[in-house]
N, C-alpha and C positions, 0 to 999 in steps of 0.2 A: 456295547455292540458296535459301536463305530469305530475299531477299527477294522472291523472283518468291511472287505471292498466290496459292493452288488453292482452289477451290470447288467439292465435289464434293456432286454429289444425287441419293440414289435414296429412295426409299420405303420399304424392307425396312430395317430398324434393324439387323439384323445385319451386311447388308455395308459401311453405314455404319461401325460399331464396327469392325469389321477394318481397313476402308483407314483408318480415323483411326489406327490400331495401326500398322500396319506401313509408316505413312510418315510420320507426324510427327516423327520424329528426324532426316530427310533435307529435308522442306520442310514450308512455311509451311502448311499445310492447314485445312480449317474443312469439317466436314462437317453437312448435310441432310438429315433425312427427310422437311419438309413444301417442297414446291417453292414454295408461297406464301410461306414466311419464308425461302426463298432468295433470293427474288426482292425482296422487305425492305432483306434483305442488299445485293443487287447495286444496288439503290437507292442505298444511304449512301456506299458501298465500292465503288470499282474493282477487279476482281478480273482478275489476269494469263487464268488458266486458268478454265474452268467445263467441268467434267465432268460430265454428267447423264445419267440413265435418261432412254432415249426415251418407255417408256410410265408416266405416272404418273397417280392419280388428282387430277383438278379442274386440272392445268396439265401439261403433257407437256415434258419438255425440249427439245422442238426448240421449241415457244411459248415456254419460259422465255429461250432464248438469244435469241429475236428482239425479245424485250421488253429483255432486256439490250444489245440491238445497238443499239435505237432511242438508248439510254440512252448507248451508247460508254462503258458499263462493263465492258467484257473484249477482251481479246484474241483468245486461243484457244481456240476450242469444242471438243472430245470428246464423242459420244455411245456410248453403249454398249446394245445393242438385241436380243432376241430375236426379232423381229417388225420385223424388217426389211422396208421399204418402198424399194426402190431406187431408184424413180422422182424420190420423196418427199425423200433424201437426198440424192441427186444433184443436185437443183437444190439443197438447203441447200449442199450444197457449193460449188456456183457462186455463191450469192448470200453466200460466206464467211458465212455463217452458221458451218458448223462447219469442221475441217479434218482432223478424224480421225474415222472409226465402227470401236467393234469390240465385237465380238457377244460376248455373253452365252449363257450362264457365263463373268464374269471371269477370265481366265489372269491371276494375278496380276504375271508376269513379261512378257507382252505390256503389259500396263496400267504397268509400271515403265518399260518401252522407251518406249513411246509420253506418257510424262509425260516422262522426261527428252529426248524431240527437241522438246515444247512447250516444256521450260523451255529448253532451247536456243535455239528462234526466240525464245521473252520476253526471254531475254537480247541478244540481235542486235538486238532493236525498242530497247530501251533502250539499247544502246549506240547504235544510230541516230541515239536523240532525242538523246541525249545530245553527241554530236558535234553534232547540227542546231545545240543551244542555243548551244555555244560558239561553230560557225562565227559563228552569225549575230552573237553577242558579239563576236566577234576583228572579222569584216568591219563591223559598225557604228564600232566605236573605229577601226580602221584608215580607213574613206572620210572619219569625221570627223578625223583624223593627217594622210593625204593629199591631202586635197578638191583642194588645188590644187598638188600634186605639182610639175608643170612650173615653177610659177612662185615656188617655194618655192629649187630649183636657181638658185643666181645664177653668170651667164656663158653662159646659155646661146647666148645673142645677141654673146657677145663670146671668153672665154677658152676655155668651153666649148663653141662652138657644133661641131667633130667630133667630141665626145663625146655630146651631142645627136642629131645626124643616127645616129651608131653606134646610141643605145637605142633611138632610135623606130623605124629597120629592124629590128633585131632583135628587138623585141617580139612582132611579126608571126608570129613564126615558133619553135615547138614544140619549139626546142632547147637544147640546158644553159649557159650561160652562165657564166663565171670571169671577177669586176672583183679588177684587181688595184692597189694604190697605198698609199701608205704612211700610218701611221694617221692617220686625222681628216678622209681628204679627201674624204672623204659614200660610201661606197660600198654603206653601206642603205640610205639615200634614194634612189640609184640600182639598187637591186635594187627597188627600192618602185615608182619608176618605171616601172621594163619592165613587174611586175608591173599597173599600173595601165593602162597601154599597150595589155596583152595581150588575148587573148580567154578570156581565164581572168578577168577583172578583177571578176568577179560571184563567184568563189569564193574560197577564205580565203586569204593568205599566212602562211604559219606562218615564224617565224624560229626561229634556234637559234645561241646562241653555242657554239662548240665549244670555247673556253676559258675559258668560265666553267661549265660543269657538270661534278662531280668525275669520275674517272676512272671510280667502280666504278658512278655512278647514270645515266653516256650510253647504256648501253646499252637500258634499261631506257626512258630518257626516248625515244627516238629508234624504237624497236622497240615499246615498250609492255608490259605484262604480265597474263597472267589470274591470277583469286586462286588463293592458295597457291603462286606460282610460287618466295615467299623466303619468308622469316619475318613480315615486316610486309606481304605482298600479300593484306590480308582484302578487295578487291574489284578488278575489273576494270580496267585502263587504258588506253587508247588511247595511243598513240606518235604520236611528231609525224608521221612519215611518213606515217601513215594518217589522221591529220588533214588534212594537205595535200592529201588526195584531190582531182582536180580543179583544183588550185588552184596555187598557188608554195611550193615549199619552198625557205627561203633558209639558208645553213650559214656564220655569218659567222665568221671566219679556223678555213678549212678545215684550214690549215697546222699548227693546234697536235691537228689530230684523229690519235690513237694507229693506230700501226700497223695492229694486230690488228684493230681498228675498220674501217680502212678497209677490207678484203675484205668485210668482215660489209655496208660502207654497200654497196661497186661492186656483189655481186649483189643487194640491193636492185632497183638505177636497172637494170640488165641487164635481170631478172626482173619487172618490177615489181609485184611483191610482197614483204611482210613476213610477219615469222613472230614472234607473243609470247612475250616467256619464258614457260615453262612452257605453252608452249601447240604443236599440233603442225598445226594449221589454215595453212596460206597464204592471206593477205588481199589481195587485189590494190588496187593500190594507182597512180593516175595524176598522177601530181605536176609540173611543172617546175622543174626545180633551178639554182637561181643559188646559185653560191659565190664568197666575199671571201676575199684573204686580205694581209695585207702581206709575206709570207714568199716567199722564192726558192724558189720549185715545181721547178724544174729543178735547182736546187743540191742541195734537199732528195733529189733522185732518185738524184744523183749520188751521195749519200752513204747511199743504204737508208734514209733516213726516210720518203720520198712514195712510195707504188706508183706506175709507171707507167701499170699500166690503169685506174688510178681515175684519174690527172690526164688521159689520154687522152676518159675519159667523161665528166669536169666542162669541160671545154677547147673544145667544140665552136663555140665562139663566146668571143674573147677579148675584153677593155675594160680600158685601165688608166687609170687616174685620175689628172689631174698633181696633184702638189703644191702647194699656193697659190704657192710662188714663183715656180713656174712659171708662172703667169696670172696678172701683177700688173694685167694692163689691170682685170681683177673687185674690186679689192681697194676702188676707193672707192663702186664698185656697192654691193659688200657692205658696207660700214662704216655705207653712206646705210642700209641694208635692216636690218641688226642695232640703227643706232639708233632705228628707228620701231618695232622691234618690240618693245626691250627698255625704253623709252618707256612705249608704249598698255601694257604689262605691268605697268608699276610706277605708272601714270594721273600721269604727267606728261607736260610740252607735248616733243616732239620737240629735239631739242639742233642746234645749231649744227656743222660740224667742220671747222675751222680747215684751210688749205690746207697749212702746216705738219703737222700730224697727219696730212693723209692723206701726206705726201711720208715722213715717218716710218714709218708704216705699210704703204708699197711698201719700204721697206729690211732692214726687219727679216725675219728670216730665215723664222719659222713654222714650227718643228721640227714640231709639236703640229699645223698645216694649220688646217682651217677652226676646228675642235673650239677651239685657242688662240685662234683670232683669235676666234669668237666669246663665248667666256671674257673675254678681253682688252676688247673693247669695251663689254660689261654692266659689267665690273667701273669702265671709266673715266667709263659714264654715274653708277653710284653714287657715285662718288669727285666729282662735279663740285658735288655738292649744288642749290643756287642756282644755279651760274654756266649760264651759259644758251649758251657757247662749250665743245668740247672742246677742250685744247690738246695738246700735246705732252708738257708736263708731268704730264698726266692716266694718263698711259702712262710712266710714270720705270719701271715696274718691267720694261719692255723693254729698258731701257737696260746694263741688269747683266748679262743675258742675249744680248746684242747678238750675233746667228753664235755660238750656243752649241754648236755639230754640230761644224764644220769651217772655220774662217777663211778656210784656204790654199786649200779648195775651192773656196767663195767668190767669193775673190779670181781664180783659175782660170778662175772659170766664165764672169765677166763679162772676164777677158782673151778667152777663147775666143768672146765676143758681138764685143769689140772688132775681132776678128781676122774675122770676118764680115764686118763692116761696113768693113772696109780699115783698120782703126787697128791698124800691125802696130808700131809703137815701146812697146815694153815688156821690161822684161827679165824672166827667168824659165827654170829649167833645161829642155833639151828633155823628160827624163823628166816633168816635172812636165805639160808641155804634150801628151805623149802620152797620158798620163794621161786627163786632160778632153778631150782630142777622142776618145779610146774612150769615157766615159762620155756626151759631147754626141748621138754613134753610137746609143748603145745607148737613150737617152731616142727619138730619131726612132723608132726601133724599139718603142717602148712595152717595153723591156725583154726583146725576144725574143732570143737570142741567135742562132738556126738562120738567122733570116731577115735580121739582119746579117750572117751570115757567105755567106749564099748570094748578096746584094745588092753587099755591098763585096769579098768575096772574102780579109779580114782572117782570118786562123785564130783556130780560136774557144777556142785557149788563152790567147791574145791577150785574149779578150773576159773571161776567166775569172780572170787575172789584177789584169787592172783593175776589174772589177767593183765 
């Protein structure tokens, strides 16, 4: 409580000397007998609190607090009055002028109650600002990160274009969203999106990796904490939940989030409120929740690692993300787009890229998704020096790595394209071919397994098997 500032003024030197006594160990205090060098004071100094006698000689504290209001140096007024004027105070009150009077003779335990609900509200004002300052931090760097969100997304006109039409519907609409796809294939960018999309897009998106913060400090980050809650909590914290007020909370790979955890997040998103350690207030709390994850949410259920009703209340709207192999039409979109960017970055002329490089470039596998490829292509512009062409040989270090996942799948996957397209001469064991037409399945399905089983009627041990 010491940093919230008290300024208390009466006239009588004695009860000055007492309330300095019996509350400068608990907070910040400065006490007055002459209301003109308080008023000095409130000049220089912002003061949280000002507590003042009503009646004083040469300045009265309801004049001083209004001299201090002019000034928006205080907060929260107190008056203390034997000579109460109801009329008088009643409009100070309306005009926030003050927000307490209590009469005289000081109860010194009235007067402890009624400072510690001031320094209450000083503390809520300041945690206030204090979240304002961040939002508007977080939301400035965020519109300058996403200014041009949409056009940042490449395929959307081509590989991605129903992935497109999915975010921009569901943006619209006030409920939890789960992108699912394996690592690297943008699935913050496209939490970024929706968020930008939405009607929330004026308030902050808060993100949070859920495996990158250690086990014992999530709760803490996520919930937030009042001091004294540990050992090191000598001040107040906001939690990301209750930052996201308003706004987007994003939980990227939900899938690494701890058990125990998850009941603590689902009545959260249920309730929506939080509670800080050590604190026993409920904060309410409006957030929309998009969560990523690359992990089998349903496998995880199947095995007690995912609750049920948490992935039932993250799930309300699915999106999976394909793989870059999967949308090779994007691949020289994006080669053209990573090389002007990683160009104008490094202030040289734009590079050339060989029709060989991009036919290269559609073959190679992309374990790593965009995140490699765009690694991959920075790293072939540095490699080129001079040369004003990318070749193929600019890229030798794909060639080591060539289908470093699965060959045979591979090989499979483009049998089972052949076999689409009527090129059925190929040999290959039927298991193997069973195999990738369950996996071909379960890709049309964005990975759902309930709703290939309810569509093809395939039992979904079947599905679980091949997976």
């Amino acid at each position: 409580m010491k940093e919230v500032k008290i300024l208390f003024v009466d006239d009588e030197k004695d009860i000055t000397d007492n309330i300095y006594e019996f509350f400068k160990n608990s907070y910040n205090i400065k006490t007055y007998t002459d209301p003109w060098e308080a008023f000095e004071a409130i000049k220089n100094d912002f003061s949280d609190i000002i507590i003042a006698d009503y009646k004083m000689p040469g300045l009265s504290g309801l004049e001083l607090l209004l001299e201090a209001k002019k000034l928006d140096s205080y907060y929260y007024g107190i008056l203390f009055t034997a000579f109460a004027d109801k009329q008088l105070l009643e409009q100070a009150i309306n005009n926030n002028l003050i927000k307490k009077i209590i009469e005289k003779p000081l109860d010194f335990t009235i007067l402890e109650q009624s400072i510690k609900e001031a320094v209450a509200d000083c503390q809520m004002k300041k945690n206030s600002e204090e979240k304002i300052r961040f939002l508007t931090s977080q939301y400035n760097h965020l519109k300058v990160k996403i200014k041009n969100t949409g056009n940042d997304i490449i395929g959307f006109d081509k590989g991605l274009k129903e992935i497109y039409s999915k975010l921009k519907y569901i943006s619209k609409y006030n409920i939890n969203v789960l992108i699912t796809g394996e690592t690297g294939t943008g699935k913050e960018l496209a939490a970024k999106f929706i968020h930008e999309m939405s009607s929330r897009n004026e308030e902050p998106f808060i993100d949070i990796n859920c495996s990158a913060i250690p086990e014992n400090l999530f709760e803490s980050e996520l919930f937030g904490f009042s001091r004294g809650a540990f050992t090191d909590a000598k001040n107040e914290k906001m939690g990301k939940l209750e930052l996201a007020n308003g706004g987007t909370l994003f939980l990227d790979e939900i899938g690494e989030l701890k058990y125990e955890m998850q009941a603590k997040l689902l009545r959260a998103i249920q309730e929506k409120t939080v509670q800080r350690l050590g604190d026993n207030r409920k904060i309410h709390t409006d957030f929309r929740l998009v969560s990523a994850t690359n992990r089998n949410l349903d496998e995880m259920i199947m095995e007690n690692k995912f609750r049920s009703d948490l992935y039932y209340r993250i799930n309300e709207f699915h999106i999976h993300l394909p793989s870059l192999r999967q949308r090779l039409e994007d691949i020289e979109d994006m080669a053209y787009y990573f090389n002007n960017k990683f160009c104008t970055e490094l202030r040289i002329k734009p590079k050339t890229i060989s029709a060989d490089t991009i036919k290269l470039l559609k073959e190679y596998n992309w374990p790593g998704n965009i995140r490699e490829f765009e690694n991959a292509v920075k790293r072939a512009i540095i490699s080129t020096f001079e040369v004003e062409t990318i070749e193929p040989c600019h890229f030798d270090f794909l060639h080591i790595r060539h289908y470093p996942e699965n060959e045979d799948d591979k090989t499979l996957s483009l049998a089972i394209d052949r076999i689409c397209n009527g090129e059925i001469s190929f040999s290959t064991s039927v298991g193997s071919i069973k195999k990738a037409i369950i996996r071909k399945i379960l890709e049309k399905f964005d990975g759902n397994v309930s709703q290939a089983v309810k569509t093809t009627g395939i039992k979904k041990d079947i599905f679980y098997t091949y997976k």
